[in-house]
C-alpha positions as CSV (number, residue, x, y, z in Angstrom):
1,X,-0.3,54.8,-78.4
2,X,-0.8,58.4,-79.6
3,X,1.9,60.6,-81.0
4,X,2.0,62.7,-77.5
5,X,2.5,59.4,-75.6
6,X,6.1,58.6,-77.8
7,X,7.4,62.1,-77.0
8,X,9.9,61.6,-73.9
9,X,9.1,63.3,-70.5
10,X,11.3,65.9,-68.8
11,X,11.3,63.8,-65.7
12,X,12.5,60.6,-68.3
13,X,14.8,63.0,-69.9
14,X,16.2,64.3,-66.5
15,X,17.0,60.5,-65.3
16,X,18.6,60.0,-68.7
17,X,21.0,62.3,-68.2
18,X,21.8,61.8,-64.3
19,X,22.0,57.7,-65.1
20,X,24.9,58.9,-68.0
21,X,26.5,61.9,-66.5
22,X,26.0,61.7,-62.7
23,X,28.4,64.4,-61.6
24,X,26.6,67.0,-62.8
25,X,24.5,68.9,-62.0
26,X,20.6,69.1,-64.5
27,X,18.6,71.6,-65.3
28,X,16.0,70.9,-67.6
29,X,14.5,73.4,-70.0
30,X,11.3,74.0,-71.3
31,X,12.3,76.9,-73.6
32,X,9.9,76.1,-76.8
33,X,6.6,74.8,-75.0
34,X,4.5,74.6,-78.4
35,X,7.3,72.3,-80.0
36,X,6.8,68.4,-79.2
37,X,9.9,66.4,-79.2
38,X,12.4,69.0,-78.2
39,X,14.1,68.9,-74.9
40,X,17.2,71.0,-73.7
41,X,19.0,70.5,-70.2
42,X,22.2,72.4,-68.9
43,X,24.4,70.3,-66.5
44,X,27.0,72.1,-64.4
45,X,29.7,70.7,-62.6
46,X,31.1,73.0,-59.7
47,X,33.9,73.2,-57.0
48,X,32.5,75.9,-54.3
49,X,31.3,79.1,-56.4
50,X,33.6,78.2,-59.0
51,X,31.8,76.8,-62.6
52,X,34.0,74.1,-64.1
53,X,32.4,72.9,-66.7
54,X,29.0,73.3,-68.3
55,X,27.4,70.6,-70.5
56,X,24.3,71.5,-72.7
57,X,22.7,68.4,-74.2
58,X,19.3,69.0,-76.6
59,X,17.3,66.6,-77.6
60,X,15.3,66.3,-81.2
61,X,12.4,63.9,-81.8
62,X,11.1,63.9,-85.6
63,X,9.1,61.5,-87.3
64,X,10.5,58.6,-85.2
65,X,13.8,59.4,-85.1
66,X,16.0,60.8,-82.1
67,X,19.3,62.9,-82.0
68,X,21.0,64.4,-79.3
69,X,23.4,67.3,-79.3
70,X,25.8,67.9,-77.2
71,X,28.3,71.0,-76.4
72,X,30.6,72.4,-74.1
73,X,32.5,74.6,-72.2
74,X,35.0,75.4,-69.7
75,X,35.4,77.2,-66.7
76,X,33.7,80.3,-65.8
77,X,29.5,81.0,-66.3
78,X,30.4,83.4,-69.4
79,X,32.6,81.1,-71.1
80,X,32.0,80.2,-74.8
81,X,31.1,77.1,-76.1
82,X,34.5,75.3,-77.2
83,X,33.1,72.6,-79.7
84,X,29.7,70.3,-80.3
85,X,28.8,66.5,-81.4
86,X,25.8,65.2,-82.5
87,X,24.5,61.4,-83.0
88,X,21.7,59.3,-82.3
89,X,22.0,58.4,-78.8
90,X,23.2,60.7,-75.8
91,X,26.2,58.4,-75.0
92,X,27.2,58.2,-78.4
93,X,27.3,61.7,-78.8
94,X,29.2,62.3,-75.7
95,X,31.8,60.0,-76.7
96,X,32.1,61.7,-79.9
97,X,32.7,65.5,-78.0
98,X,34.9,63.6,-75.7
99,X,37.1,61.7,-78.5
100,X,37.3,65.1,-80.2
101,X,38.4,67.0,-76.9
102,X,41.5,64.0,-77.0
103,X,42.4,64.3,-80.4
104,X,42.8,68.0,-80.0
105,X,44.6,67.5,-76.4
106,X,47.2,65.4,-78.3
107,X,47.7,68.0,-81.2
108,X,47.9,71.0,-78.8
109,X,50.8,68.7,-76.3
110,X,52.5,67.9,-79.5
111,X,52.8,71.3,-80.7
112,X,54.3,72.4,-77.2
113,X,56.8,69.5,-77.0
114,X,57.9,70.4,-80.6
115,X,58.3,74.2,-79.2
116,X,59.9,73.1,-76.3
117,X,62.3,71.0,-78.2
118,X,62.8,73.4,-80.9
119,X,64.4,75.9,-77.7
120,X,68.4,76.0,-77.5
121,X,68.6,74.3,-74.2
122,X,72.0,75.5,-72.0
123,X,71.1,73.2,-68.7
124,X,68.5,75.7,-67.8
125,X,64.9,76.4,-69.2
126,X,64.1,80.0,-69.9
């Protein structure tokens, strides 16, 4: 098998990430034609003309090995990316962004509940 044969398809790549992430919608790249091994796809996921969430995921191939990054963000088409994982395998580096976005979802609601508490309460809230 020749080196051009290892490299992964766009349509392999494509079912990849529908098989992983099937609510979103993919768009597969082909922004670097001349470089083997180097995929990029953008998956959206959408309610009407509103943008949820967007989900870039690239994929590296060099000298035999494979990593995947991964980064989002939230809603709106301009929005910034809010963080990025990397690792080996696509579900492994999802996990990773995902386990991040908890951690940081349980720091943020225990700083409010701290604030919250911290408030003289007289039976009402301000």
């Amino acid at each position: 098998m020749s080196k051009k044969d290892a490299v992964m398809k766009t349509s392999e790549f494509r079912k990849e990430l529908e098989k992983i992430m099937p609510r979103y919608s993919w768009t597969v790249h082909n922004p670097f034609p001349d470089i083997t091994g180097y995929l990029c796809a953008t998956g959206i996921q959408s309610s009407g003309f509103n943008r949820l969430s967007t989900l870039q995921v690239e994929r590296r191939e060099k000298d035999g090995s494979v990593e995947y990054e991964v980064k989002s963000s939230g809603f709106g088409k301009k929005s910034p990316w809010l963080s990025s994982a990397a690792d080996k395998t696509l579900a492994r580096a999802l996990r990773s962004l995902q386990t991040y976005y908890e951690s940081m979802a349980s720091t943020y609601s225990s700083h409010a509940r701290s604030l919250e508490d911290g408030r003289e309460h007289s039976g009402r809230r301000p």
